[in-house]
BALOKE-357685 format. One record per residue (C-alpha): residue in one letter; x, y, z. Coordinates in steps of 0.1 Angstrom, whole numbers, plus 5000, padded with zeros to 4 digits. Example, Ala and Ser with C-alpha at 12.3 -4.5 7.8 and 13.67 -1.06 7.14 Angstrom:
   rest     c1     c2     c3
      A   5123   4955   5078
      S   5137   4989   5071
***
This chain:
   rest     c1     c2     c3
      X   5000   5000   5000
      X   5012   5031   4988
      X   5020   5062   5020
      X   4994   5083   5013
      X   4966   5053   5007
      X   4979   5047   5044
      X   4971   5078   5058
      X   4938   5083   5040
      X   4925   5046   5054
      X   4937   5056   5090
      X   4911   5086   5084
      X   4883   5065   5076
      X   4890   5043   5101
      X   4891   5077   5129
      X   4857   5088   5112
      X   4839   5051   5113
      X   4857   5052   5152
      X   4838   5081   5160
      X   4809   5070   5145
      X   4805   5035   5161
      X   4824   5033   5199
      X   4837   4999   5204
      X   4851   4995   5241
      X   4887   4976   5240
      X   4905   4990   5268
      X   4899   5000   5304
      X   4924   5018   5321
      X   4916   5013   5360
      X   4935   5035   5386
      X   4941   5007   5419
      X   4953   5036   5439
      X   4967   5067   5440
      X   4993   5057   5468
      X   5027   5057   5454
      X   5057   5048   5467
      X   5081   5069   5445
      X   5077   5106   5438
      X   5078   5107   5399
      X   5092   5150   5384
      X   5069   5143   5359
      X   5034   5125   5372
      X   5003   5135   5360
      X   4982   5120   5389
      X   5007   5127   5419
      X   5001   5113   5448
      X   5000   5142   5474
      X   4959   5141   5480
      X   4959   5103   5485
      X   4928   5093   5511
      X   4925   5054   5517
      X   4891   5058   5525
      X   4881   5073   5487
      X   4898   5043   5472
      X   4873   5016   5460
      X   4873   4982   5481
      X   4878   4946   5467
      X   4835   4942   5468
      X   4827   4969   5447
      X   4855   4966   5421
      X   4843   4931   5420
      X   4807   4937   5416
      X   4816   4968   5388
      X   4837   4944   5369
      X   4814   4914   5372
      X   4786   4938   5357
      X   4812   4948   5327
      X   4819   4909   5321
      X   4785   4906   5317
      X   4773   4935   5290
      X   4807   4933   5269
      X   4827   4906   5259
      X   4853   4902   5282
      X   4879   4884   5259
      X   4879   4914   5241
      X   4883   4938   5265
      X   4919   4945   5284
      X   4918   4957   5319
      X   4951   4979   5327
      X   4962   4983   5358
      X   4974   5014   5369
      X   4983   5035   5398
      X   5004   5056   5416
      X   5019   5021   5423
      X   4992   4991   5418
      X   5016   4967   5438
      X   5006   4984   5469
      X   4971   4973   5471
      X   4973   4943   5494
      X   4942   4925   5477
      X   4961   4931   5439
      X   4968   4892   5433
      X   4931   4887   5447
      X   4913   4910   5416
      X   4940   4900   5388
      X   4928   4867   5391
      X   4894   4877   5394
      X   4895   4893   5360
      X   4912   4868   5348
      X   4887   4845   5356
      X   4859   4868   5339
      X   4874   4865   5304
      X   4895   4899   5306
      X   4932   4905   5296
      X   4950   4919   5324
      X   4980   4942   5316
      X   5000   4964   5343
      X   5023   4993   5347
      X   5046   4989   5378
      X   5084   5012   5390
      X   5091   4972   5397
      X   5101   4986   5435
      X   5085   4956   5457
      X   5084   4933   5425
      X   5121   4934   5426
      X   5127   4933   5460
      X   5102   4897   5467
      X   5105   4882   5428
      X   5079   4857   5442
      X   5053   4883   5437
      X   5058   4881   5400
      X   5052   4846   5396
      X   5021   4848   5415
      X   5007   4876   5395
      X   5017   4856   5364
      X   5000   4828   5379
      X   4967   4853   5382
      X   4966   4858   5349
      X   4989   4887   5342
      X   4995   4885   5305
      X   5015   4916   5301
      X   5032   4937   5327
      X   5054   4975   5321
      X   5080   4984   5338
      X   5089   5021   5343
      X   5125   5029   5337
      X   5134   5063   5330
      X   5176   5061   5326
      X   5205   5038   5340
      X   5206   5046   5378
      X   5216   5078   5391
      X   5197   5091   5361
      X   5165   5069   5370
      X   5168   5076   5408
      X   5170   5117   5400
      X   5136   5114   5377
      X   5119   5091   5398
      X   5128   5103   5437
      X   5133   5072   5449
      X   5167   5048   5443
      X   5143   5014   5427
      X   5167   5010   5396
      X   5183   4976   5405
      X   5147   4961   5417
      X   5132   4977   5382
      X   5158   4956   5363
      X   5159   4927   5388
      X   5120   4925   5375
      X   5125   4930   5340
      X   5151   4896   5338
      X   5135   4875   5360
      X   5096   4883   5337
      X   5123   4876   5305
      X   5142   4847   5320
      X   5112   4824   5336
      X   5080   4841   5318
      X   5086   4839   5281
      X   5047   4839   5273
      X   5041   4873   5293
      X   5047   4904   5273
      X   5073   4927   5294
      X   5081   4961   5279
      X   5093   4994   5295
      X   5077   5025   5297
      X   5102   5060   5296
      X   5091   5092   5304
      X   5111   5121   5286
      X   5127   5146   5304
      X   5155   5171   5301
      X   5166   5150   5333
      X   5169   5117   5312
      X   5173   5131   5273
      X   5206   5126   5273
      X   5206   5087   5287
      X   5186   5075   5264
      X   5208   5062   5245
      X   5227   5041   5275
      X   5191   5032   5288
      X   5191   5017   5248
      X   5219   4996   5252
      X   5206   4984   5290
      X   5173   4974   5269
      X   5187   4955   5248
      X   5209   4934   5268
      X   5182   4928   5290
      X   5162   4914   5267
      X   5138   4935   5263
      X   5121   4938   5227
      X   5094   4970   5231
      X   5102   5002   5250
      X   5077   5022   5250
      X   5086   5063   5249
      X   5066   5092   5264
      X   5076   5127   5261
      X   5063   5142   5296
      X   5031   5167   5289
      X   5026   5198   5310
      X   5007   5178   5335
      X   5008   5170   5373
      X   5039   5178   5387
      X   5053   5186   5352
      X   5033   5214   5349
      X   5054   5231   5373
      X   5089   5215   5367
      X   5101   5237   5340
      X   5127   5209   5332
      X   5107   5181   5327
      X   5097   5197   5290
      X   5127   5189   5261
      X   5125   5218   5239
      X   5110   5215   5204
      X   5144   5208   5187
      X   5154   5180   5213
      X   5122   5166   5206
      X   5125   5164   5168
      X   5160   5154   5172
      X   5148   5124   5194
      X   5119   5110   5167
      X   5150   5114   5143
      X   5168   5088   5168
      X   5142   5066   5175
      X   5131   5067   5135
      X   5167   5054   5131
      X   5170   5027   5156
      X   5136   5013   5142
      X   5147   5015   5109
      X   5179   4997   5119
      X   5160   4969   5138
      X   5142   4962   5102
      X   5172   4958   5089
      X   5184   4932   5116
      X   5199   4951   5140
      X   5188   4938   5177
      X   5159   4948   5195
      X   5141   4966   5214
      X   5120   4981   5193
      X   5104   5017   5208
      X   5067   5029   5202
      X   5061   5063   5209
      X   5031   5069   5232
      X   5000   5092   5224
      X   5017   5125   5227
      X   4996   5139   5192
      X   5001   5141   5155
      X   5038   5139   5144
      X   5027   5144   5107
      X   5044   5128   5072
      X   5081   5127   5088
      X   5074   5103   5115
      X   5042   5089   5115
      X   5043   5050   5107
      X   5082   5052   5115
      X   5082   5060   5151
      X   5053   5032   5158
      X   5033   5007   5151
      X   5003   5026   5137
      X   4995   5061   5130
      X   4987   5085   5161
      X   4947   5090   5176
      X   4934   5098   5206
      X   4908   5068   5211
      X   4900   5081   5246
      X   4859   5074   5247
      X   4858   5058   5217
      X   4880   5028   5224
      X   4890   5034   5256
      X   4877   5045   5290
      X   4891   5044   5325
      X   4880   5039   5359
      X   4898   5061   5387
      X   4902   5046   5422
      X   4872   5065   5437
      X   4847   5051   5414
      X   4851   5081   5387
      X   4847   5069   5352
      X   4866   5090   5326
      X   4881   5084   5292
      X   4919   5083   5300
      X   4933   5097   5332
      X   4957   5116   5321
      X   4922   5142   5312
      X   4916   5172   5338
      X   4889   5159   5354
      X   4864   5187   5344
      X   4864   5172   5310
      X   4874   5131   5319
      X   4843   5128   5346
      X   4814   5110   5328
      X   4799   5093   5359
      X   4805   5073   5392
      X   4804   5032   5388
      X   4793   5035   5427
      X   4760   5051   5413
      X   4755   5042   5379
      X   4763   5009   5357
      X   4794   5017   5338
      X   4777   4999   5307
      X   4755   5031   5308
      X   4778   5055   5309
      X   4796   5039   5282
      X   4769   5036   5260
      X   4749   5074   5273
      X   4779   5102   5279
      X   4815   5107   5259
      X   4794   5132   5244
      X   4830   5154   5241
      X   4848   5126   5230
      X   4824   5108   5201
      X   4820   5144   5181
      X   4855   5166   5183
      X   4838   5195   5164
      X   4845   5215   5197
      X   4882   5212   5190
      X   4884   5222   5158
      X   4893   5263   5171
      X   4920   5282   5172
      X   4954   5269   5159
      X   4933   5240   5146
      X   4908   5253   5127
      X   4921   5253   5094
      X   4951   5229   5100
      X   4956   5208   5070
      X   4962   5175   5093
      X   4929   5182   5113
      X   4916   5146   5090
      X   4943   5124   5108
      X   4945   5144   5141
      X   4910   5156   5152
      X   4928   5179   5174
      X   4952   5155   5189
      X   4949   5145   5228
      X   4924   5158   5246
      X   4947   5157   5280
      X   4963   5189   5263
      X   4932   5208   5258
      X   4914   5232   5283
      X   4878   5225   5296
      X   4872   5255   5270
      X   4886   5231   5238
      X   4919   5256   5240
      X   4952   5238   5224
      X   4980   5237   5256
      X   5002   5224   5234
      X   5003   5211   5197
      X   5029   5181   5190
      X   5025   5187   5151
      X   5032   5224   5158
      X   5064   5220   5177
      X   5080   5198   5152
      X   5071   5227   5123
      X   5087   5250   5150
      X   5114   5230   5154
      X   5117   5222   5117
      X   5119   5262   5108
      X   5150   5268   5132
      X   5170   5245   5119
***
């Protein structure tokens, strides 16, 4: 298939999206207790109450209810936190979804898994088919980013899922920083003698504790010059080079340059059309990384998340209310639809345009 036939079938396939939902991933938040303190987390922990977090009944019943009006088999359940592995009951409700039909995926710093490896088989033993592990650097590098020295156990879990788990998918999650730019390419080389064969890149937003770390945003050049690494290390591993291959995540639109070379498929935010989330009060949203003024769709503790699903996203299903500003008579608005909502404004205002900073970027040079 020819580039351009590519990019004009991914906007079909965003227009018949937004036409016809179809729920394939649920993001739910286990807690908001961390045990690290993260430059650049966009749900920080500081406001953490035990008492708002959702006990092992309810999520039970909520999830038993989903099993029943979806197909579970089709659905994956991601577990997220602050730091999932400190819920005591987490083995308990992995294997509980498991044993509804769901996939179960989860993104851990690897801190207890590392220190009591034991824990890994047992959540493998759950049903954990796929488990990410945040690595942001090779130690002093990782330790400065993350607040907290949990390097060794993070690697310490990443050979022991390699070495005894084959079937479970293990990949690594980075968050990009001006703290970690320049270890990337060390961090690379750590990957891949690990073992590890997907590393998946995030370039931190102004979110969270971001938003008020002026150096956890690259500038627009480092960022281009970084997709012009990556494009070449994925380029290279086509060519037979070792693995791992890295998949940027959904930081927007990186237009004709990088799309299709930087990952697996071309960039959309599917947040309410394929993908929804459940917060650890009972909130359900779209993605949480969403200021809650425009994620909050409902409460599972009062209403059947099937309803919600199928009755609200009313923001999410029609983007017209995007399509201002800088955006209005953009010539990618077919392939972007304005390009994550966790970087607009309850108002539809544009924070920050990916597809924008690379032009920026591109006329400086």
């Amino acid at each position: 298939m020819m580039f351009e036939e590519v990019f004009d079938l991914h906007a079909r396939n965003v227009e018949e999206t937004m036409r016809r939902p179809n729920l394939k991933y649920i993001t739910w938040q286990a807690t908001s207790k961390c045990n690290s303190s993260c430059r650049h987390c966009f749900l920080p922990s500081e406001k953490w109450i035990q008492q708002n977090e959702l006990a092992s009944p309810m999520i039970k019943k909520v999830f038993g209810e989903i099993s029943r009006d979806f197909d579970a088999s089709k659905i994956w359940i991601h577990i997220t936190g602050g730091e999932p592995t400190l819920r005591r009951d987490l083995l308990e409700i992995v294997r509980f979804f498991s044993n509804l039909g769901f996939n179960v995926s989860m993104t851990s710093n690897g801190l207890l898994m590392g220190r009591s490896l034991l824990m890994i088989d047992e959540l493998v033993r759950s049903g954990m088919k796929q488990i990410s592990i945040s690595l942001d650097g090779l130690r002093e590098c990782h330790g400065l980013q993350r607040g907290v020295d949990c390097f060794e156990e993070a690697v310490a879990t990443l050979k022991h899922v390699n070495q005894n788990h084959p079937k479970v998918a293990c990949f690594v999650n980075t968050t990009v920083t001006q703290y970690n730019y320049w270890n990337l390419p060390a961090l690379f080389k750590l990957l891949r003698d690990v073992g590890v064969k997907t590393w998946k890149m995030n370039i931190a937003k102004p979110l969270g504790r971001a938003a008020l770390d002026t150096k956890c945003s690259i500038t627009d050049k480092e960022f281009r010059d970084l997709l012009h690494w990556i494009k070449k290390q994925n380029l290279g591993q086509v060519n037979g080079a070792s693995e791992p291959k890295i998949e940027v995540l959904d930081i927007g639109w990186l237009g004709r340059e990088f799309e299709g070379m930087v990952r697996s498929s071309l960039y959309f935010c599917y947040a309410g059309l394929t993908r929804s989330c459940i917060l650890c009060d009972g909130t359900v949203g779209a993605c949480p990384e969403i200021p809650l003024e425009i994620n909050a769709q409902g409460n599972i503790c009062a209403e059947r998340f099937s309803l919600i699903w199928k009755q609200r996203y009313e923001k999410f299903r029609d983007r017209s209310w995007l399509r201002q500003g800088r955006c209005e008579r953009c010539s990618e608005w077919e392939y972007c639809r304005g390009g994550p909502i966790c970087l607009r404004n309850p108002k539809g205002d544009n924070v920050q345009c990916t597809y924008l900073r690379l032009q920026s970027a591109c006329r400086s040079i």
